[in-house]
DOBA-184254 format. One record per residue (C-alpha): residue number from 1; residue in three letters; x, y, z. Coordinates in steps of 0.2 Angstrom, whole numbers, plus 5000, padded with zeros to 4 digits. Example, Ala and Ser with C-alpha at 12.3 -4.5 7.8 and 13.67 -1.06 7.14 Angstrom:
% DOBA-184254
<nr: 1, rest: ALA, xx: 5062, yy: 4978, zz: 5039>
<nr: 2, rest: SER, xx: 5068, yy: 4995, zz: 5036>
% end
This chain:
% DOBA-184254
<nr: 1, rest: UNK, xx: 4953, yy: 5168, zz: 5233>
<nr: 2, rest: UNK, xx: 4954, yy: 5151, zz: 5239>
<nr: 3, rest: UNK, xx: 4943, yy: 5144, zz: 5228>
<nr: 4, rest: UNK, xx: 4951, yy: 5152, zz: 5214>
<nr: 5, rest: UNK, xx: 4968, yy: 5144, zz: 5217>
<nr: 6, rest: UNK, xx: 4957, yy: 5124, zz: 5218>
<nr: 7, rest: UNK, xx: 4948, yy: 5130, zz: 5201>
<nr: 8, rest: UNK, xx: 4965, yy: 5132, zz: 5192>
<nr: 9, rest: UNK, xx: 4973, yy: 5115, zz: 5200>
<nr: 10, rest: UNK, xx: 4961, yy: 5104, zz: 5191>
<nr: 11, rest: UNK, xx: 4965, yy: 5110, zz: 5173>
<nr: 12, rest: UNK, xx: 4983, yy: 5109, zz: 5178>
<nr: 13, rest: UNK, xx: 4983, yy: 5094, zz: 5186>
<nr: 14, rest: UNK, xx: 4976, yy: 5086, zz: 5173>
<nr: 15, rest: UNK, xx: 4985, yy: 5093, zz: 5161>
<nr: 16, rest: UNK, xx: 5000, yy: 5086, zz: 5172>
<nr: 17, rest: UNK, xx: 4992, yy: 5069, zz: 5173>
<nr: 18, rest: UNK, xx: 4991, yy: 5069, zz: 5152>
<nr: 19, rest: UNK, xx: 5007, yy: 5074, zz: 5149>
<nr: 20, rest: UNK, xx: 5016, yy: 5060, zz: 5162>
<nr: 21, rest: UNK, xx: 5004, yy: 5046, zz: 5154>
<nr: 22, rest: UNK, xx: 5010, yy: 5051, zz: 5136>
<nr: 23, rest: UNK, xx: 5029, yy: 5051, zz: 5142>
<nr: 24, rest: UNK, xx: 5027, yy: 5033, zz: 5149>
<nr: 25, rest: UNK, xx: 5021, yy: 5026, zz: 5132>
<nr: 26, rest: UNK, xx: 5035, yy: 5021, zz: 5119>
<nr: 27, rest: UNK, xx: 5035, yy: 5030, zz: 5104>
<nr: 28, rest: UNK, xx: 5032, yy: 5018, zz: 5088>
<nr: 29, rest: UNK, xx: 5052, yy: 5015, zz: 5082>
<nr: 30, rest: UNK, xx: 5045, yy: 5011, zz: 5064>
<nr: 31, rest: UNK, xx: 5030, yy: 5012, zz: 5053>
<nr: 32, rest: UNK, xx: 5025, yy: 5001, zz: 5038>
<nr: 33, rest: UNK, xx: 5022, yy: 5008, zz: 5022>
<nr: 34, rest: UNK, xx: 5012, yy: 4998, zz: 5010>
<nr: 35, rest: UNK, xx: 5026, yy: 4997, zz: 4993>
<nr: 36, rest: UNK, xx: 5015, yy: 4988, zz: 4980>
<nr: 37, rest: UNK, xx: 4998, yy: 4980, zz: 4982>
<nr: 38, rest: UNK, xx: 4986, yy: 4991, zz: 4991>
<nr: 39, rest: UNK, xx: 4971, yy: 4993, zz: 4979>
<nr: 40, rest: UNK, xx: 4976, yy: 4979, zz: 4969>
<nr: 41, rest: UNK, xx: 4964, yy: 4970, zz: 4958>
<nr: 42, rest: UNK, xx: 4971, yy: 4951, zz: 4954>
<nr: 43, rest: UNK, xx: 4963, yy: 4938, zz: 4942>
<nr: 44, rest: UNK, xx: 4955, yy: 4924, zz: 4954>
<nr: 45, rest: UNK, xx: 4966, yy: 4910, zz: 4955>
<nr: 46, rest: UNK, xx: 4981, yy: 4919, zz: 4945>
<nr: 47, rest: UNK, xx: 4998, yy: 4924, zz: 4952>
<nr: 48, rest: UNK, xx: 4996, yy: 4942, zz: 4949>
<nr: 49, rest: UNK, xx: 5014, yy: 4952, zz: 4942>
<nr: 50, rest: UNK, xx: 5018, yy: 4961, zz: 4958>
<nr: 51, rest: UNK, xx: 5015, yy: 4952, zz: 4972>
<nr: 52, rest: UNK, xx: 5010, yy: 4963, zz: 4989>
<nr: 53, rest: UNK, xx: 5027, yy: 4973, zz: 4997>
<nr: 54, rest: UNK, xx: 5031, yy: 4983, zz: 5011>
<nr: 55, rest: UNK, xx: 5044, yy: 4993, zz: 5018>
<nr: 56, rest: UNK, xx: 5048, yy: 4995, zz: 5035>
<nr: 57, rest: UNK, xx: 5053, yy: 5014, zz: 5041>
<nr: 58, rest: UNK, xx: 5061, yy: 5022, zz: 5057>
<nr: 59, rest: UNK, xx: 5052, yy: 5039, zz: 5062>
<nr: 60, rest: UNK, xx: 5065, yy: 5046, zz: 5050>
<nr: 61, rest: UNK, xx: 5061, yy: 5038, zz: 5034>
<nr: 62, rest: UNK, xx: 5076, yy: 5025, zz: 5033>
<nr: 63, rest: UNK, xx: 5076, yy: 5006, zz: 5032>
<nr: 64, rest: UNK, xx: 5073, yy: 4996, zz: 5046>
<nr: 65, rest: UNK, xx: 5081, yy: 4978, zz: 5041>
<nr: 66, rest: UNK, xx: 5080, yy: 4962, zz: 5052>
<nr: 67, rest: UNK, xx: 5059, yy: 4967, zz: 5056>
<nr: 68, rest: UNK, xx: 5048, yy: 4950, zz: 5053>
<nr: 69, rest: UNK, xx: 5032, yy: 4954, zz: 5044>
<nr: 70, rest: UNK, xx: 5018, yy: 4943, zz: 5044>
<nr: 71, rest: UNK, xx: 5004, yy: 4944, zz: 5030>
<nr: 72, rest: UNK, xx: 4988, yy: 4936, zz: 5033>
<nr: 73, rest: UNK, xx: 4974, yy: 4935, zz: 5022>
<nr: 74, rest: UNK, xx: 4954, yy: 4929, zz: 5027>
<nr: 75, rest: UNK, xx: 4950, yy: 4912, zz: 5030>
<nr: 76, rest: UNK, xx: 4933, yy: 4913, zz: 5020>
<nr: 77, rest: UNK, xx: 4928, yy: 4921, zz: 5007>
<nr: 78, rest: UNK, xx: 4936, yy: 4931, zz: 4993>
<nr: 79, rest: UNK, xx: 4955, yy: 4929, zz: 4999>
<nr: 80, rest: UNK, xx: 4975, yy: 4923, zz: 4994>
<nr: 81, rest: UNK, xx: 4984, yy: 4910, zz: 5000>
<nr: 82, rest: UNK, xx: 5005, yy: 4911, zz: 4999>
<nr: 83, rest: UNK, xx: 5012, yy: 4896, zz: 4992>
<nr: 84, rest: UNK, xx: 4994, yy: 4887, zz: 5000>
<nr: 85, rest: UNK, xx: 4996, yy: 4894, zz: 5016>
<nr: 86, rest: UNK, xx: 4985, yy: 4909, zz: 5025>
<nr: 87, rest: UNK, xx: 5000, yy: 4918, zz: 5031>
<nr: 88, rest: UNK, xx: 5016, yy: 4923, zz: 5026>
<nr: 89, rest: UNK, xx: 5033, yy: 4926, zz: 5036>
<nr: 90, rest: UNK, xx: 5045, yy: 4936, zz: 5028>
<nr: 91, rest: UNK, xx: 5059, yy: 4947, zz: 5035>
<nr: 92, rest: UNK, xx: 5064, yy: 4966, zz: 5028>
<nr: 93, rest: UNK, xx: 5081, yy: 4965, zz: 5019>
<nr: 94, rest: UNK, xx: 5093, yy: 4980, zz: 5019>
<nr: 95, rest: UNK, xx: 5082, yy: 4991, zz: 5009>
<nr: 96, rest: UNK, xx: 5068, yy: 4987, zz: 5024>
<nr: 97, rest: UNK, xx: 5055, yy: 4980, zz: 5011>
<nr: 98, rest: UNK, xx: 5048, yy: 4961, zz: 5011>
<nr: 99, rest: UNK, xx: 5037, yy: 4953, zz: 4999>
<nr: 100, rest: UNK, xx: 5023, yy: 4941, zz: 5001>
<nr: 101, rest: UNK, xx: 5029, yy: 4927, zz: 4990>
<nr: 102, rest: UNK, xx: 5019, yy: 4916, zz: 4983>
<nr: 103, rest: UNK, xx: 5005, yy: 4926, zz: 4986>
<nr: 104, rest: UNK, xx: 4988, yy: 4919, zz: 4972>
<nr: 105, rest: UNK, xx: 4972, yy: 4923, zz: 4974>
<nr: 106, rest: UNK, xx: 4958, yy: 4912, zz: 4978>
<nr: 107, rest: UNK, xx: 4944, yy: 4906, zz: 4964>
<nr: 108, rest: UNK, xx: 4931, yy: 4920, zz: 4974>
<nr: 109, rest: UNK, xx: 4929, yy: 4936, zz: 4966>
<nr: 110, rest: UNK, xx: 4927, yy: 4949, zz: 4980>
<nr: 111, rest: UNK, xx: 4934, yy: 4965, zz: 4989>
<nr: 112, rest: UNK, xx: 4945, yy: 4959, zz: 5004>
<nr: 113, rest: UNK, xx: 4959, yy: 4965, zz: 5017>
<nr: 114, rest: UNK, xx: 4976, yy: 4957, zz: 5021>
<nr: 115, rest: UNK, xx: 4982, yy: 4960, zz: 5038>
<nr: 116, rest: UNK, xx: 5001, yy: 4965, zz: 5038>
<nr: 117, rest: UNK, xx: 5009, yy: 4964, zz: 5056>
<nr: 118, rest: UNK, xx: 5028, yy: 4969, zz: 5057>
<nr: 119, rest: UNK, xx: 5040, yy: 4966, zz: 5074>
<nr: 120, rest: UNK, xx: 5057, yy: 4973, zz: 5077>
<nr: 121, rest: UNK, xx: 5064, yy: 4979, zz: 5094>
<nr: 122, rest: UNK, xx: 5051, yy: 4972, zz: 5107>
<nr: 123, rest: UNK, xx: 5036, yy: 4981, zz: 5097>
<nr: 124, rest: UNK, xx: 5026, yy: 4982, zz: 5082>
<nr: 125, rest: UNK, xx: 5016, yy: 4990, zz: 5070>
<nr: 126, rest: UNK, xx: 5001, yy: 4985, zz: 5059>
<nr: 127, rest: UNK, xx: 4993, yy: 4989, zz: 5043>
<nr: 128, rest: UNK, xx: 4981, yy: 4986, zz: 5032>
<nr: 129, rest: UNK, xx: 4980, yy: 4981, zz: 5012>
<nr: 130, rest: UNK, xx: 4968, yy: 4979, zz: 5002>
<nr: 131, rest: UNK, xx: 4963, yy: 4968, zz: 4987>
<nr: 132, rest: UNK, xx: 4949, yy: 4965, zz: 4974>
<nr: 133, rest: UNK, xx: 4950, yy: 4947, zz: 4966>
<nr: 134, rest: UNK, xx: 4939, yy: 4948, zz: 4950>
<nr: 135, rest: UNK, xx: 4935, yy: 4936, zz: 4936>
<nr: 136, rest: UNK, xx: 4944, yy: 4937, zz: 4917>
<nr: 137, rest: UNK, xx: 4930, yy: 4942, zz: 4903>
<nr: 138, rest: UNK, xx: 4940, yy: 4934, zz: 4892>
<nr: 139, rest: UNK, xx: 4959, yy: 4924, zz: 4894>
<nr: 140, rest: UNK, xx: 4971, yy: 4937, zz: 4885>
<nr: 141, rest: UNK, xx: 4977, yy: 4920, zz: 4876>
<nr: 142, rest: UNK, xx: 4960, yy: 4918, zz: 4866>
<nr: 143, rest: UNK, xx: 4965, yy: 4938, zz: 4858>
<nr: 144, rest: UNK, xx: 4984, yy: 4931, zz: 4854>
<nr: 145, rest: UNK, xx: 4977, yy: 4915, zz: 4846>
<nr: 146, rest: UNK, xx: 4963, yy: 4926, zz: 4835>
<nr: 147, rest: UNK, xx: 4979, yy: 4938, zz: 4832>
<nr: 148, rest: UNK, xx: 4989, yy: 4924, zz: 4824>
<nr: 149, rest: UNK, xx: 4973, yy: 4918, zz: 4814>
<nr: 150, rest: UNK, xx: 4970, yy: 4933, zz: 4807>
<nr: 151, rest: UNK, xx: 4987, yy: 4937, zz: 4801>
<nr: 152, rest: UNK, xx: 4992, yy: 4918, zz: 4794>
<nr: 153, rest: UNK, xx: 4973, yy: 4923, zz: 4783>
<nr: 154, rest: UNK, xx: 4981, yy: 4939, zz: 4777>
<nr: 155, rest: UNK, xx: 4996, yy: 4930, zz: 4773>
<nr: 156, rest: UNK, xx: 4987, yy: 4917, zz: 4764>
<nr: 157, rest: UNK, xx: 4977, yy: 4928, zz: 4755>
<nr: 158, rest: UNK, xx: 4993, yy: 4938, zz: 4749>
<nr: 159, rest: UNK, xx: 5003, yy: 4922, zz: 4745>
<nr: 160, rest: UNK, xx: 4988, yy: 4917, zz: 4736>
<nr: 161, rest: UNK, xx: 4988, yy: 4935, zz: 4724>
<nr: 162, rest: UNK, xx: 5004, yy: 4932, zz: 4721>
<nr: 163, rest: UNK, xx: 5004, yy: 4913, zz: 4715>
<nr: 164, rest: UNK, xx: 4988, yy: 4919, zz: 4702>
<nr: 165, rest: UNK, xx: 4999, yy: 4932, zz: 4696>
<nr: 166, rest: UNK, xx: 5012, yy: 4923, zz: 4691>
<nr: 167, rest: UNK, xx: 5001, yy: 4906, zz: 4684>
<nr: 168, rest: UNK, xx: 4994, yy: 4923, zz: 4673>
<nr: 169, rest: UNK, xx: 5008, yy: 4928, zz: 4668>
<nr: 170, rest: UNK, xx: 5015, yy: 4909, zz: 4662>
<nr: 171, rest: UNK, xx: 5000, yy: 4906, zz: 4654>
<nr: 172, rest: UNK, xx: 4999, yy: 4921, zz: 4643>
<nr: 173, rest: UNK, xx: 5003, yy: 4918, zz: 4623>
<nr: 174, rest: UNK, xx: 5021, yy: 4923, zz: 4619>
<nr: 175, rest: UNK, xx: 5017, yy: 4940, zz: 4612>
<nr: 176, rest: UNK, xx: 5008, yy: 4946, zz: 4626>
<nr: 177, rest: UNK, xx: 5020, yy: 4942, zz: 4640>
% end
């Protein structure tokens, strides 16, 4: 019976011991979720549209405003600078979200990962985002600029119908007009 009784204490005990070590951790008080940028594919050395964004949550899913998030980006290698600096500082507004301003890729074409770190309270939270700088086939300015040459041609070619219509038709003999 004895033994028994000691065969059942270890389980519980450590069950026990679990259970007190989980208590005495703090719970996260916010999260960060990624807004705009995660998966993002930038032309190297262009400021892309939408620049990366987070918003910073409590357990329940509302803002947390006042939290400072810092992006970071690789120091080598496909990467971004903000405003020509490797990190950015920014704190969440009322609406919890903060935006990596002046965020441009660099001139390497690559997959890479920006480090987001946010603080509020004593504590903080981390995530990752990820990026793919790639190289433009062709500048979209080169399709506007053969756009405009193909449509001042047509114009021409019309304005040019019409002028030999009308010479035509001055130049016909009187009867005929």
């Amino acid at each position: 019976m004895l033994i028994r009784k000691n065969a059942a204490i270890g389980p519980v005990s450590l069950l026990l011991c679990w259970q007190i070590a989980l208590a005495q951790q703090p719970h996260a008080a916010f999260s960060i979720a990624i807004v705009q940028g995660d998966g993002a594919v930038n032309y190297v050395n262009q400021r892309p549209p939408q620049v990366p964004a987070v918003r910073i949550e409590d357990p329940s899913g509302n803002a947390v405003a006042g939290a400072k998030v810092i992006f970071e980006t690789p120091d080598s290698g496909p990467s971004a600078t903000f405003k020509g600096a490797r990190t950015y500082a920014a704190v969440t507004g009322r609406d919890g979200t903060a935006r990596a301003v002046g965020f441009t890729p660099n001139a390497e074409a690559g997959a890479f990962t920006m480090h987001v770190v946010a603080e509020y309270d004593g504590q903080t939270a981390d995530k990752q985002v990820t990026q793919n700088n790639v190289t433009p086939a062709a500048k979209p300015g080169h399709r506007k600029t053969a756009l405009k040459i193909a449509i001042g041609a047509a114009a021409a070619a019309g304005f040019g119908v019409i002028l030999y219509e009308e010479f035509i038709a001055k130049n016909k003999p009187y009867g005929q007009r």
